[in-house]
C-alpha positions in Angstrom: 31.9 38.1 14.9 32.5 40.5 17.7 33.0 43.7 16.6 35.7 46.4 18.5 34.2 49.0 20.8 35.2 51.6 18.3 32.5 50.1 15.7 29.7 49.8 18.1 27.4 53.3 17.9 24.9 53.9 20.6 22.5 54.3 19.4 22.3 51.8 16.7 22.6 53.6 13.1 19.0 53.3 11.0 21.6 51.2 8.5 22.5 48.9 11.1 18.8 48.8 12.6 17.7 48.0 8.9 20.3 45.6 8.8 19.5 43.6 11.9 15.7 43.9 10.3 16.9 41.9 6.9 19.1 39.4 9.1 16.3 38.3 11.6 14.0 38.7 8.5 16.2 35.7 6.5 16.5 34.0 9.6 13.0 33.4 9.9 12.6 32.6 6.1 15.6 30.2 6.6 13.4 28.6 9.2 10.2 28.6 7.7 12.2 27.0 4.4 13.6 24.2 6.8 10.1 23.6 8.3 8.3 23.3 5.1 11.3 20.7 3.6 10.6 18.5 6.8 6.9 18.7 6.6 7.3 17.6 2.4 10.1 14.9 3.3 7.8 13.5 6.2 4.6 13.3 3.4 6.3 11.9 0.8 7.7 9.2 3.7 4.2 8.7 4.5 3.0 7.9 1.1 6.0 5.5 0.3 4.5 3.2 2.9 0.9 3.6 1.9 2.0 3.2 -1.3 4.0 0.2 -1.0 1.4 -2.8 -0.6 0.0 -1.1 -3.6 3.0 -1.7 -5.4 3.9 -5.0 -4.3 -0.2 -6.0 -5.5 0.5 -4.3 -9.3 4.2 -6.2 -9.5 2.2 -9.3 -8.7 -0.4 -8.5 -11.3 2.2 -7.4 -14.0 4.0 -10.7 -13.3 1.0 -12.7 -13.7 -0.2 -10.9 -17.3 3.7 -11.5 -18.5 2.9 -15.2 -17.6 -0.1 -15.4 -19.1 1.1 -13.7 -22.4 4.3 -16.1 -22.7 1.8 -19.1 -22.1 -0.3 -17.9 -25.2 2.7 -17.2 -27.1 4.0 -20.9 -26.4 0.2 -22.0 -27.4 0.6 -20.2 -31.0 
């Protein structure tokens, strides 16, 4: 927002210096938040991959034990 000559004090106030402070202060949280969200999203990416021959090997296994348990049931 620009702000009308009238408002603008030369210097700046300690309240508005104090106020600048806290913005660039949230700004750099706000980034920092943003940066440690991507670096999370981008691990848990990573391990979805790893982890997917894994769970494509334990389906396979699960399948093969429900086999095996219908055949003995049949067999009863």
């Amino acid at each position: 927002m620009i702000r009308p000559t009238s408002e603008i004090e030369y210097p700046a106030s300690p309240a508005q210096r104090h106020r600048a402070s806290m913005l660039a202060r949230m700004d750099a949280l706000n980034d920092a938040s943003r940066a440690l969200l991507a670096v999370i999203a981008d691990r848990i990416g990573a391990e979805r991959a790893a982890d997917a021959g894994r769970i494509a090997d334990l389906t396979k296994e699960q399948e093969r034990l429900i086999a095996n348990m219908r055949a003995m049931a049949r067999a009863a």
